[in-house]
N, CA, C and O atoms as CSV, one atom per row, in Angstrom:
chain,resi,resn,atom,element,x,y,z
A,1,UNK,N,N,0.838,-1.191,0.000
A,1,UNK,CA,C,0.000,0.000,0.000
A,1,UNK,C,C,0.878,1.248,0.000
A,1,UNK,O,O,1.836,1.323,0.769
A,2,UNK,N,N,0.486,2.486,-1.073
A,2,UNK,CA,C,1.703,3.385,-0.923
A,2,UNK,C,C,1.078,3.752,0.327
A,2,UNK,O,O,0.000,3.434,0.829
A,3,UNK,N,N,2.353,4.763,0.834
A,3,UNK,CA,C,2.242,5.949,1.620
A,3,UNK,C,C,1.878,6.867,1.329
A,3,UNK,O,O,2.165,7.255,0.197
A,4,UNK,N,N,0.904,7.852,2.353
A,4,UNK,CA,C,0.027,9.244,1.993
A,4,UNK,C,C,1.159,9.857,2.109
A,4,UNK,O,O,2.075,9.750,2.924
A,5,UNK,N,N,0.856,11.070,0.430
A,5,UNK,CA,C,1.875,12.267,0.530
A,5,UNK,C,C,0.779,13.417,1.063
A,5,UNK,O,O,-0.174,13.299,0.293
A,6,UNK,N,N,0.606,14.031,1.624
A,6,UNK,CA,C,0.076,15.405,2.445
A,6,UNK,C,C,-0.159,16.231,1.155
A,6,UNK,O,O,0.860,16.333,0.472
A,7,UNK,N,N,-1.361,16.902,0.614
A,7,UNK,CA,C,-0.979,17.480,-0.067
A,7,UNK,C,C,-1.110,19.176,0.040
A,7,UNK,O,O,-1.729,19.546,1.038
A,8,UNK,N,N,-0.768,19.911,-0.573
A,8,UNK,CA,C,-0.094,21.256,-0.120
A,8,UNK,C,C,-0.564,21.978,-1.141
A,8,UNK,O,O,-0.161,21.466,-2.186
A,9,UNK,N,N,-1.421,23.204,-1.402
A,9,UNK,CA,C,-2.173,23.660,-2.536
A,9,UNK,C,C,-1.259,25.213,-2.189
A,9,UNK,O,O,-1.575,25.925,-1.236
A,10,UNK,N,N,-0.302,25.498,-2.976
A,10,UNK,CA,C,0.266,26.617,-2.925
A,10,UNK,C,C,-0.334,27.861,-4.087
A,10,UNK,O,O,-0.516,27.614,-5.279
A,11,UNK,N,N,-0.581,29.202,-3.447
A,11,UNK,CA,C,-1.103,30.075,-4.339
A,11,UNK,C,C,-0.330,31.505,-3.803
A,11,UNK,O,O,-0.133,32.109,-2.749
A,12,UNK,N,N,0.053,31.659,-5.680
A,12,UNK,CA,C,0.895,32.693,-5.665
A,12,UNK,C,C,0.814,33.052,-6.829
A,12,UNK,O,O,1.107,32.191,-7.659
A,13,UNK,N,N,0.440,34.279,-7.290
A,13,UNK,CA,C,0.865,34.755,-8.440
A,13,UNK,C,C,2.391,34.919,-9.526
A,13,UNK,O,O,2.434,35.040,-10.750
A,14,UNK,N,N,3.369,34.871,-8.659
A,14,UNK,CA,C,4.857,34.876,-8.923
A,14,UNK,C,C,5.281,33.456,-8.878
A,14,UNK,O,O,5.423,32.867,-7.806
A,15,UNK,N,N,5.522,32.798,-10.249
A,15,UNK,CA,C,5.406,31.951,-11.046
A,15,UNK,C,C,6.998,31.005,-10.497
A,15,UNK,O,O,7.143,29.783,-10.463
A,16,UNK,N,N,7.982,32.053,-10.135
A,16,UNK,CA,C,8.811,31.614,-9.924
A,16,UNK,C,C,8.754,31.080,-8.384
A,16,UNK,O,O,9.411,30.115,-7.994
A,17,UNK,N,N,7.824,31.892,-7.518
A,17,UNK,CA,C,7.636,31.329,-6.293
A,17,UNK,C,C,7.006,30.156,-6.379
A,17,UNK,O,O,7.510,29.328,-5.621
A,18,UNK,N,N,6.116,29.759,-6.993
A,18,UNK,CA,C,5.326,28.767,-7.093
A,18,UNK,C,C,6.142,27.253,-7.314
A,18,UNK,O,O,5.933,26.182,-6.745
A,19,UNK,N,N,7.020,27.563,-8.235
A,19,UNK,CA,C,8.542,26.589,-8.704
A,19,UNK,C,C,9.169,26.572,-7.828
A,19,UNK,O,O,9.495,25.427,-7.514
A,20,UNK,N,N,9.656,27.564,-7.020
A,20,UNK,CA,C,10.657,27.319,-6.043
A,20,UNK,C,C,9.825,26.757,-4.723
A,20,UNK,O,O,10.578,26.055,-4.047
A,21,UNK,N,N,8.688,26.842,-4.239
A,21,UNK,CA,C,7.590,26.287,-3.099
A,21,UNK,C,C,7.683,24.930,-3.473
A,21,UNK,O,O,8.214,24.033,-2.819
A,22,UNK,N,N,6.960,24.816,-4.908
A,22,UNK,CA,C,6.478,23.805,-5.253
A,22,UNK,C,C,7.855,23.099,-5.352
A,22,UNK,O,O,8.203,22.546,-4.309
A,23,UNK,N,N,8.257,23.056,-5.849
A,23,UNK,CA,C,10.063,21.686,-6.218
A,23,UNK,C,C,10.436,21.360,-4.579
A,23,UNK,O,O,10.570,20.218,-4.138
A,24,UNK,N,N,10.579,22.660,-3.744
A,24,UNK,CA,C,11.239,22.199,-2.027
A,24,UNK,C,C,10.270,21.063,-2.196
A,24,UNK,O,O,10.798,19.967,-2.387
A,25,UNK,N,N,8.727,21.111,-2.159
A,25,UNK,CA,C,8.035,20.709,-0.978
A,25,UNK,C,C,7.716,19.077,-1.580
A,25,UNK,O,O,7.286,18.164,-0.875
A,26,UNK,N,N,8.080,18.962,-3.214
A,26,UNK,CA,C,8.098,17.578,-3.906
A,26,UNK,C,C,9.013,17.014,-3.849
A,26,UNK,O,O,8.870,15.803,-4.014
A,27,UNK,N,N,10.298,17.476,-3.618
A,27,UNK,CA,C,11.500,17.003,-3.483
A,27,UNK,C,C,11.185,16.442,-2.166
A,27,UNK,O,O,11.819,15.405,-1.973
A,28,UNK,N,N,10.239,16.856,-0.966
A,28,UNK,CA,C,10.623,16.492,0.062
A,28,UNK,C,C,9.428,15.387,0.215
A,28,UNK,O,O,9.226,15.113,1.398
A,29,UNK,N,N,8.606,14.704,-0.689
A,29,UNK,CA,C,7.511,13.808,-0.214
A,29,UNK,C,C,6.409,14.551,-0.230
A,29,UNK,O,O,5.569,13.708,0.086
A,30,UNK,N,N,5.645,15.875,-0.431
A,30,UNK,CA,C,4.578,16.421,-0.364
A,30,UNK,C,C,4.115,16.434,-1.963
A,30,UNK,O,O,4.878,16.429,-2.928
A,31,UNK,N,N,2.696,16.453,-1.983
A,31,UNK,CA,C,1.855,16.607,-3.916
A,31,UNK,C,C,1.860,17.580,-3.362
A,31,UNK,O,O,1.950,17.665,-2.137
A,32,UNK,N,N,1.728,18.881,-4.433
A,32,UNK,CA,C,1.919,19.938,-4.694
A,32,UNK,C,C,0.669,20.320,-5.632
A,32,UNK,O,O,0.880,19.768,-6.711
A,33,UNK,N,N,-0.279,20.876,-5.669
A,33,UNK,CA,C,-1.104,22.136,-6.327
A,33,UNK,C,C,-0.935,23.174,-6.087
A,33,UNK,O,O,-0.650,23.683,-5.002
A,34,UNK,N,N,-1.119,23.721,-7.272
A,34,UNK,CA,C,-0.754,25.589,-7.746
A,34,UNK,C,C,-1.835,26.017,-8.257
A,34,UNK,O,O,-2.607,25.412,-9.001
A,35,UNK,N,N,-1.919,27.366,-7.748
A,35,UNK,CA,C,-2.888,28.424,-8.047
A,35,UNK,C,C,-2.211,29.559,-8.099
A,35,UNK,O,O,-1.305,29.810,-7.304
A,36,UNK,N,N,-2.644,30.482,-9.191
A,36,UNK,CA,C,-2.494,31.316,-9.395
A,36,UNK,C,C,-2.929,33.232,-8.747
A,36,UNK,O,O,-2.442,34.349,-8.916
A,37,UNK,N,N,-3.823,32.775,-8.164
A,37,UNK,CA,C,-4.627,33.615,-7.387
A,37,UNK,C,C,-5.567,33.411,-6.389
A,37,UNK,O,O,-5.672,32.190,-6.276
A,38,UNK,N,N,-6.394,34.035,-5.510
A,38,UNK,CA,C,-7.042,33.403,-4.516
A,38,UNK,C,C,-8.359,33.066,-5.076
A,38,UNK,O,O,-8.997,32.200,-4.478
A,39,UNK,N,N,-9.039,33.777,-6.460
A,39,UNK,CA,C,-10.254,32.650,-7.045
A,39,UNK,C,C,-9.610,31.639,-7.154
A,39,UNK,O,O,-9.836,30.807,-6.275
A,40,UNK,N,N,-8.802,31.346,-7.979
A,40,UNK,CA,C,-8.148,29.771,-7.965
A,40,UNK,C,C,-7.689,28.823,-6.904
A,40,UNK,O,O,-7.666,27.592,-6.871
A,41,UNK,N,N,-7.322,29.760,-6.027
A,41,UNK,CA,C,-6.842,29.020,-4.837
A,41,UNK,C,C,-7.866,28.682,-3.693
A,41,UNK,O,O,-7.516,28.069,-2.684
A,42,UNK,N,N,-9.268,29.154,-3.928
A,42,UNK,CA,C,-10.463,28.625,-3.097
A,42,UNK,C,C,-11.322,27.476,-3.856
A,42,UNK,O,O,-12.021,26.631,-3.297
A,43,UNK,N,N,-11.099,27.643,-5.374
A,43,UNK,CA,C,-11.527,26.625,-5.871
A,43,UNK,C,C,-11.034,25.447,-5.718
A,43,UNK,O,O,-11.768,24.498,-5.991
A,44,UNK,N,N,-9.965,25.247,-5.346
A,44,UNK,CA,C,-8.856,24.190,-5.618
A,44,UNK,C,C,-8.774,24.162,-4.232
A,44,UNK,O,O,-8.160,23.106,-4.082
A,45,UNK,N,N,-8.993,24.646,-2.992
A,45,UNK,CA,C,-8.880,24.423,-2.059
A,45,UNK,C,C,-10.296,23.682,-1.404
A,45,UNK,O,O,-10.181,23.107,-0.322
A,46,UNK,N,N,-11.547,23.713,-2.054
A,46,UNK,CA,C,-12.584,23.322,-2.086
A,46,UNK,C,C,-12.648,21.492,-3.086
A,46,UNK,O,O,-13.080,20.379,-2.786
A,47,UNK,N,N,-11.964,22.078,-4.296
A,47,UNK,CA,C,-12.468,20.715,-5.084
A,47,UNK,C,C,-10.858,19.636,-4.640
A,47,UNK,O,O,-10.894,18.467,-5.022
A,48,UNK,N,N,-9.834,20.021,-4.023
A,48,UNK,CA,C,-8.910,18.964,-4.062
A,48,UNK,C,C,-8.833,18.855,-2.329
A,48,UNK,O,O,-8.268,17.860,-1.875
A,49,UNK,N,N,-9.430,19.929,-1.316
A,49,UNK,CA,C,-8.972,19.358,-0.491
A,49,UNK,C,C,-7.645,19.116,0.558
A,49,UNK,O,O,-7.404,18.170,1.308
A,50,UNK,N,N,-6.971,20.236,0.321
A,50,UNK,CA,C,-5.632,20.426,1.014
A,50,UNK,C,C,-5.082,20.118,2.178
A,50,UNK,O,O,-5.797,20.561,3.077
A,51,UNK,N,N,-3.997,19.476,2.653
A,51,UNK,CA,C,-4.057,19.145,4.145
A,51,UNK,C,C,-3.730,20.760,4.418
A,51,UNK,O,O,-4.248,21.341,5.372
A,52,UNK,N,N,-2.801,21.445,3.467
A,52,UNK,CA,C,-2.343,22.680,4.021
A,52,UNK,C,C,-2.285,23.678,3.007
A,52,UNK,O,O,-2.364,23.347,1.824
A,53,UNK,N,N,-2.122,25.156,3.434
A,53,UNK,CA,C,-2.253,25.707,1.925
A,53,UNK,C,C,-0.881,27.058,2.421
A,53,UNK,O,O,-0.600,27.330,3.588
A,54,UNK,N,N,-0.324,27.611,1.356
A,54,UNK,CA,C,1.160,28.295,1.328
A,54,UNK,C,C,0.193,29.572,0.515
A,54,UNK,O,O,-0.087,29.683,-0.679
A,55,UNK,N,N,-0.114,30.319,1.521
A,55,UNK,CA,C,-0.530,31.431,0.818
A,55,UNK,C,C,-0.235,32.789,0.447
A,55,UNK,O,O,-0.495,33.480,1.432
A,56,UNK,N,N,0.353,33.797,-0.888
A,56,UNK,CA,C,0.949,34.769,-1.306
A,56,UNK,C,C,-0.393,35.823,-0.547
A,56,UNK,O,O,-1.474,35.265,-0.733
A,57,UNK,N,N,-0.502,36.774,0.006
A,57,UNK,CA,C,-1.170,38.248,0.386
A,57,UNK,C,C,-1.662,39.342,-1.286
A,57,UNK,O,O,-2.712,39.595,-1.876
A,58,UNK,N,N,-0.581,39.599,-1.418
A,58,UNK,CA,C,-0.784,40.015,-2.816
A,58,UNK,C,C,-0.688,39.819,-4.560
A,58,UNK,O,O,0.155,39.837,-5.457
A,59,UNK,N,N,-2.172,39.620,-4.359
A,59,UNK,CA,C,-2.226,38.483,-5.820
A,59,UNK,C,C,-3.411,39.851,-6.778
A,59,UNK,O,O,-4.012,40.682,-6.098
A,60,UNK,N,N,-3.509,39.841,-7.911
A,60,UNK,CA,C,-4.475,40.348,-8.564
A,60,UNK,C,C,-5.940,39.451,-8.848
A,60,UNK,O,O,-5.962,38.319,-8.366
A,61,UNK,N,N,-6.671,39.735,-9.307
A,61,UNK,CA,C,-8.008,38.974,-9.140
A,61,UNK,C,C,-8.579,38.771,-8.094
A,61,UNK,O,O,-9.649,39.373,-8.019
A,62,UNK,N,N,-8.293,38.107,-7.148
A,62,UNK,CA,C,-8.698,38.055,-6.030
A,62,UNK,C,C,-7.509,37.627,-4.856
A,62,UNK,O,O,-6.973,36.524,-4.752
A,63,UNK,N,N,-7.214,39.102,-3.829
A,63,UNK,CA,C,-5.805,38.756,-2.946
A,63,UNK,C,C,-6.284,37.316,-2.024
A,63,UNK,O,O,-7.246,36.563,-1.872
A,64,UNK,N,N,-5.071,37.507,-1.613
A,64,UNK,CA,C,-4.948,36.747,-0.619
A,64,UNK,C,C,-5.683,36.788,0.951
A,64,UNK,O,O,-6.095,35.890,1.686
A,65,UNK,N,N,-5.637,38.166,1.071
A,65,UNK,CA,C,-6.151,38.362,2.257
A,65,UNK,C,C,-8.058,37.982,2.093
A,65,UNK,O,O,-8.590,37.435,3.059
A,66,UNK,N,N,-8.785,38.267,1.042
A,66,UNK,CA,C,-9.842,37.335,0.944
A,66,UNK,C,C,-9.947,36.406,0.823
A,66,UNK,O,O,-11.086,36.004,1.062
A,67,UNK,N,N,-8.940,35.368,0.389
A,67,UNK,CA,C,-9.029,34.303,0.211
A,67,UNK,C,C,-9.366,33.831,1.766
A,67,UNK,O,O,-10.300,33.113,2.124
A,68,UNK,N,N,-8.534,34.325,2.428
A,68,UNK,CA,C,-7.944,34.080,3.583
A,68,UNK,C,C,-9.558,33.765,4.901
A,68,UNK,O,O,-10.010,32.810,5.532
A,69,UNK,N,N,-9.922,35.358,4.695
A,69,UNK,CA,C,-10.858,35.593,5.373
A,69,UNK,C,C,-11.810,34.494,4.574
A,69,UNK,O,O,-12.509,33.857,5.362
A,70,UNK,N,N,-12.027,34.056,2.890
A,70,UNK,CA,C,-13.472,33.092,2.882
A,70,UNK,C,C,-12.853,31.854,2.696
A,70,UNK,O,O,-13.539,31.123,1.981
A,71,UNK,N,N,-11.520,31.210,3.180
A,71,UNK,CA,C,-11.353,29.921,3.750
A,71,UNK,C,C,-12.165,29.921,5.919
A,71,UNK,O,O,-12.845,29.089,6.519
A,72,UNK,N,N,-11.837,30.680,6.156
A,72,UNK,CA,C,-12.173,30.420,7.074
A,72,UNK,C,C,-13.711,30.528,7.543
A,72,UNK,O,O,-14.120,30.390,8.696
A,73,UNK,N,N,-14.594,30.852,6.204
A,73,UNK,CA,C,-15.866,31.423,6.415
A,73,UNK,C,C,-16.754,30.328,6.087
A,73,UNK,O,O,-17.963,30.265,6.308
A,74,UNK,N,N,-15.765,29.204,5.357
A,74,UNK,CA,C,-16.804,27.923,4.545
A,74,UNK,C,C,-16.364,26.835,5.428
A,74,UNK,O,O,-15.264,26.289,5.518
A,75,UNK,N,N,-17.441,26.646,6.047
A,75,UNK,CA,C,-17.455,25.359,6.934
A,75,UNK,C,C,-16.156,24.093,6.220
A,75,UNK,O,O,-15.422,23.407,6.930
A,76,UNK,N,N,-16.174,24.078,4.922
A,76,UNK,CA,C,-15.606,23.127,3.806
A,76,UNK,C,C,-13.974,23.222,4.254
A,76,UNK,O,O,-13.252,22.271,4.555
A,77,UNK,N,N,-13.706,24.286,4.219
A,77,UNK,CA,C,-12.207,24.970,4.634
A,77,UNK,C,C,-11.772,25.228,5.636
A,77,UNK,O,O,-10.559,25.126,5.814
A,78,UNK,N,N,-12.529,25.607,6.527
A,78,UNK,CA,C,-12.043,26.456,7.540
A,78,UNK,C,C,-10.877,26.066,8.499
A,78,UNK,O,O,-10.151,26.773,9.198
A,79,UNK,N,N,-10.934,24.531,8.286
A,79,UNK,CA,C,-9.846,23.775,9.532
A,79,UNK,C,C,-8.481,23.856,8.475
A,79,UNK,O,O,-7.562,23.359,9.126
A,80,UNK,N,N,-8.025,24.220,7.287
A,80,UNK,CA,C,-6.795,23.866,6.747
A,80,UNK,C,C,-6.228,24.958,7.375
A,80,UNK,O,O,-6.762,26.037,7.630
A,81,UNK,N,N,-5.171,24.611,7.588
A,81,UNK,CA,C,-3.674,25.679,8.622
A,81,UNK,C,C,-3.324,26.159,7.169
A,81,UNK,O,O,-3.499,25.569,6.103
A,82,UNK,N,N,-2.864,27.208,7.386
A,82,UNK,CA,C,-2.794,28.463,6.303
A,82,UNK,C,C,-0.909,28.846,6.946
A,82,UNK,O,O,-0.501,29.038,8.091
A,83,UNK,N,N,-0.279,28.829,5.813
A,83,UNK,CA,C,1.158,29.600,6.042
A,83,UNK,C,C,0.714,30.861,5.157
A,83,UNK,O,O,0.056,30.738,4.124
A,84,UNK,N,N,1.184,32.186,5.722
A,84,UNK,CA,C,0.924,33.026,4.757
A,84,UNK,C,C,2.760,33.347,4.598
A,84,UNK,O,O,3.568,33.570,5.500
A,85,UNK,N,N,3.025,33.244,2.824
A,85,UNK,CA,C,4.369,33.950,2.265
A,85,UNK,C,C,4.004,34.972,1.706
A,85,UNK,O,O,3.167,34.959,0.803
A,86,UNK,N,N,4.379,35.671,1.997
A,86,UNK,CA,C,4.481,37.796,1.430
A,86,UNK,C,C,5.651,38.675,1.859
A,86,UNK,O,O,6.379,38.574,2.846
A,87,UNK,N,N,5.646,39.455,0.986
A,87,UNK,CA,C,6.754,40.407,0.878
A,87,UNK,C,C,5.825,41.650,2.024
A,87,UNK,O,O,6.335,42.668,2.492
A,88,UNK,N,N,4.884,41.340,2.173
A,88,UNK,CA,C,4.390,42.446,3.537
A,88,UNK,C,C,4.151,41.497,5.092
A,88,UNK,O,O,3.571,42.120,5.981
A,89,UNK,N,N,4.423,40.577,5.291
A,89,UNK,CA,C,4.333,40.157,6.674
A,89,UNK,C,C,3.950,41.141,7.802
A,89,UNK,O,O,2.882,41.076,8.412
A,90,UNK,N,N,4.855,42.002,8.013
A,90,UNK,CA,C,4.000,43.183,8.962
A,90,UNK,C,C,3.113,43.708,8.968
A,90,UNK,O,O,2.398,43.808,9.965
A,91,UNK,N,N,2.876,44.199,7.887
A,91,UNK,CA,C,1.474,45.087,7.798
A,91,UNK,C,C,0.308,43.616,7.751
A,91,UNK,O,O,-0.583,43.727,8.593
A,92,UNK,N,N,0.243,42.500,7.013
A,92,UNK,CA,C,-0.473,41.827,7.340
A,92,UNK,C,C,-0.997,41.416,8.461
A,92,UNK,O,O,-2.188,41.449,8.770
A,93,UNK,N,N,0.190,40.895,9.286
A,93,UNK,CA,C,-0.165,40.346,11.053
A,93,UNK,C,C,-1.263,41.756,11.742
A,93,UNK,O,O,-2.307,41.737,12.393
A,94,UNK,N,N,-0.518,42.714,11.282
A,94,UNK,CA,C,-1.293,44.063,12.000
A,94,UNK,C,C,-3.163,43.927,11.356
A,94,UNK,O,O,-4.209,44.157,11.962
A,95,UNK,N,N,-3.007,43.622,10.410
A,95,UNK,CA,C,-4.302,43.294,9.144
A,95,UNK,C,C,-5.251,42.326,10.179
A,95,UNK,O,O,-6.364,42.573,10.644
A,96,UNK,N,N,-4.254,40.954,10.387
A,96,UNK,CA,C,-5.089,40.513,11.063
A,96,UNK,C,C,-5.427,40.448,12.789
A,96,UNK,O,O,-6.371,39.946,13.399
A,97,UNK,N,N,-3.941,41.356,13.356
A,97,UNK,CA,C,-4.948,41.330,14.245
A,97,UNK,C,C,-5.960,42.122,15.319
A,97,UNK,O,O,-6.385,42.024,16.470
A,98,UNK,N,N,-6.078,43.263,13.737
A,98,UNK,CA,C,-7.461,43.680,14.576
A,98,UNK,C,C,-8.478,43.092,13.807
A,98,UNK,O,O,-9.411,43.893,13.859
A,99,UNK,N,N,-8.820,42.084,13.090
A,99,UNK,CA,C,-10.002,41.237,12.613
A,99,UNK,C,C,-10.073,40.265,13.547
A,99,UNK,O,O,-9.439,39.225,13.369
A,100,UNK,N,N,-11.003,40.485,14.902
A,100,UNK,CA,C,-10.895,39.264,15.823
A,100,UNK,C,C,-11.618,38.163,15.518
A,100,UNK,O,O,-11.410,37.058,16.018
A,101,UNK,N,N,-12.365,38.382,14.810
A,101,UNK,CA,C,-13.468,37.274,13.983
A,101,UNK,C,C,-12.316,36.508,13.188
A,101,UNK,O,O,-12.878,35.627,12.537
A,102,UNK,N,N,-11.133,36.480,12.999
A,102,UNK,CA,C,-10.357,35.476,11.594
A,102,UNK,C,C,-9.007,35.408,12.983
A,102,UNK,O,O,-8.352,36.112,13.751
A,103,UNK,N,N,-9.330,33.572,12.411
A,103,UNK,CA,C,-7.645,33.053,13.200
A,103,UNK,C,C,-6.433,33.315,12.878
A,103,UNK,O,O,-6.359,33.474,11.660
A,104,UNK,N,N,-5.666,33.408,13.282
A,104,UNK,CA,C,-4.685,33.934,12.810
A,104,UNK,C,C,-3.676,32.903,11.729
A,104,UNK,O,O,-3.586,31.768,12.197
A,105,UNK,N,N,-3.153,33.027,10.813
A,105,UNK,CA,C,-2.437,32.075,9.997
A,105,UNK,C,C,-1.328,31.329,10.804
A,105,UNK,O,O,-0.537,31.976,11.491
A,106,UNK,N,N,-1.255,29.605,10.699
A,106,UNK,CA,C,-0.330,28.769,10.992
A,106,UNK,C,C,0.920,29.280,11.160
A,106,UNK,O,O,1.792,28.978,11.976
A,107,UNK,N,N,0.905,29.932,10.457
A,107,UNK,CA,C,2.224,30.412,10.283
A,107,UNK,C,C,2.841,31.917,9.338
A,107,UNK,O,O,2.136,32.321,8.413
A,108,UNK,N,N,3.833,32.467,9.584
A,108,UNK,CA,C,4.361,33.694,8.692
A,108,UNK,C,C,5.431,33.545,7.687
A,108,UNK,O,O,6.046,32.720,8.361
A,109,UNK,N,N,5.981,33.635,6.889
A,109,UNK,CA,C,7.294,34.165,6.347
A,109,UNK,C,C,7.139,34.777,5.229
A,109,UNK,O,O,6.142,34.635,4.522
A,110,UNK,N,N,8.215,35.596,4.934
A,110,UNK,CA,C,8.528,36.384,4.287
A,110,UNK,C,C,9.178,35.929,2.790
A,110,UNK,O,O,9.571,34.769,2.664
A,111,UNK,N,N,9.255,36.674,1.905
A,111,UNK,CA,C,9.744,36.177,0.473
A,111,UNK,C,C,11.420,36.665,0.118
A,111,UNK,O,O,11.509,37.874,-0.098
A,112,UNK,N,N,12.347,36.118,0.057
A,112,UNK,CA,C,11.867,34.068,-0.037
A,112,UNK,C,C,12.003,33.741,1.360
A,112,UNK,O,O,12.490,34.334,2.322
A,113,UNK,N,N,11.341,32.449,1.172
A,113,UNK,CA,C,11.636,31.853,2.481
A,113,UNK,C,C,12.963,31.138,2.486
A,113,UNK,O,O,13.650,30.782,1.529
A,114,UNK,N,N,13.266,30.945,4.400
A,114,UNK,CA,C,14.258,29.979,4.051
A,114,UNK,C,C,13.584,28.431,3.718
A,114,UNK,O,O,12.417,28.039,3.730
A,115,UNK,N,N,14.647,27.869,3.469
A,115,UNK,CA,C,14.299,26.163,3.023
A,115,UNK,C,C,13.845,25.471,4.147
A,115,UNK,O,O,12.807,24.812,4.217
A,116,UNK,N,N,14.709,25.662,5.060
A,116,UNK,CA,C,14.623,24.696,6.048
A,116,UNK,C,C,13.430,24.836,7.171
A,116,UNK,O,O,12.670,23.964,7.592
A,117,UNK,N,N,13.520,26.174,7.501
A,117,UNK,CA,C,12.252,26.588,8.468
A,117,UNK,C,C,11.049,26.325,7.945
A,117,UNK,O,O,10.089,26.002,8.645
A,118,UNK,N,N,10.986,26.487,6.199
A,118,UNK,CA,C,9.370,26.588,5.563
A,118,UNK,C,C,8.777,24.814,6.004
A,118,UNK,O,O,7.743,24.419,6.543
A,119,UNK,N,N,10.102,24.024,5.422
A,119,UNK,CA,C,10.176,22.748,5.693
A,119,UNK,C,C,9.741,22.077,6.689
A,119,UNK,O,O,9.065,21.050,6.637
A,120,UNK,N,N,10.334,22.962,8.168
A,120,UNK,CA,C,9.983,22.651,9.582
A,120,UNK,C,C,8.804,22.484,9.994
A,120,UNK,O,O,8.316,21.643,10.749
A,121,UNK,N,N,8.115,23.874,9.109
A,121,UNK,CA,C,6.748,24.377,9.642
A,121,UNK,C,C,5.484,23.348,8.854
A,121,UNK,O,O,4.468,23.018,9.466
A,122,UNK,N,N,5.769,22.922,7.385
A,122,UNK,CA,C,4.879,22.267,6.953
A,122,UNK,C,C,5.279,20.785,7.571
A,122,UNK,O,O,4.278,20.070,7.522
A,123,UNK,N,N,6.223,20.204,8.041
A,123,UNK,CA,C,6.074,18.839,8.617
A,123,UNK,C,C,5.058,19.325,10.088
A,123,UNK,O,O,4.010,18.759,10.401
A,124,UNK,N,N,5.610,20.351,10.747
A,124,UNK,CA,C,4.850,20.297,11.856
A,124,UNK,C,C,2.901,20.245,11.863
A,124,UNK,O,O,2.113,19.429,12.342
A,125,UNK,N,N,2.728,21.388,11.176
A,125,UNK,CA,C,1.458,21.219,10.330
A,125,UNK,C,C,0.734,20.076,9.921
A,125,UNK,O,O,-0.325,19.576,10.302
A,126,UNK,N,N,1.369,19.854,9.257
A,126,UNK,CA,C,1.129,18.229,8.659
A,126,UNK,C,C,1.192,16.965,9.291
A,126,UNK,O,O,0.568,16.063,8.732
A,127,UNK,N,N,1.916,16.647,10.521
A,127,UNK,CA,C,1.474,16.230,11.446
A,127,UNK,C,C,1.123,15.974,12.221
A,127,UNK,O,O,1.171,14.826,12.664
A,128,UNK,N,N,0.438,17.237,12.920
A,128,UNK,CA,C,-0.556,18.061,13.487
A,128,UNK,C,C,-1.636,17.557,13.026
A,128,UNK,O,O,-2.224,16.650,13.615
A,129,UNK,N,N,-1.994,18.010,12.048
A,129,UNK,CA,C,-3.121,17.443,10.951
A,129,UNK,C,C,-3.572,16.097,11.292
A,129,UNK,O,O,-4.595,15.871,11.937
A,130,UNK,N,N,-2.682,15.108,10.785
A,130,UNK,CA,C,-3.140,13.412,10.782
A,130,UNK,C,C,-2.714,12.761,11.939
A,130,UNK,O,O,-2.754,11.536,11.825
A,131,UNK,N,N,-2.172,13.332,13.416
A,131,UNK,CA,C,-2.406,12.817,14.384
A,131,UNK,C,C,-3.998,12.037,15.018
A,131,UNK,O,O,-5.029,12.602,15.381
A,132,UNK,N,N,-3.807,11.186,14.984
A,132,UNK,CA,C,-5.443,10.487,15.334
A,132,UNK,C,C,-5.556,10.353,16.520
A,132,UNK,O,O,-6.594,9.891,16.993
């Protein structure tokens, strides 16, 4: 019987982030989905199901920070742990925390990330997750 790979629905508009997210996190045993924006990245977070999702703040079409706020608004979503990656980390955390109604994201970092910490944080996540 194989082994479950975790899978990880990363959304980012910056194509090269998406390659560099996406390759760490396959190289390391995780499936990988990409989205391009946060319409895409709620669809795909709805029809595939994510254990976890790597989310960019500023995207065109629809940011991140809505995405953000209507993962946590659909019963369907609401439990996936959210890393948010952005080139604004500060002003975001401040974003969210005067929205006391929205949890705060799993996790922070900044662009780029390092390898190893992003690494740290999605094993921890992830087995967080499928602890029974």
């Amino acid at each position: 019987m194989a082994e479950y790979k975790a899978k990880i629905l990363v959304v980012d508009d910056e194509e090269d982030i998406t390659t560099f997210v996406g390759t760490l996190l396959e190289d390391n045993g995780y499936s990988v989905i990409k989205a391009a924006d946060g319409k895409q990245g709620m669809a795909k977070a709805k029809s595939d199901s994510p254990d976890l999702i790597i989310l960019d703040i500023c995207m065109p079409e629809e940011t991140g920070v809505r995405m953000f706020r209507n993962l946590q608004e659909d019963a369907q979503t609401a439990m996936i742990p959210v890393i948010v990656l952005t080139g604004i980390t500060h002003e975001f955390k401040r974003f969210i925390e005067n929205r006391r109604h929205l949890r705060p994201p799993a996790g922070y970092f900044d662009k780029p990330p390092d390898r190893e910490q992003l690494l740290a944080k999605v094993s921890d996540l992830v087995a967080a997750k499928h602890v029974v």
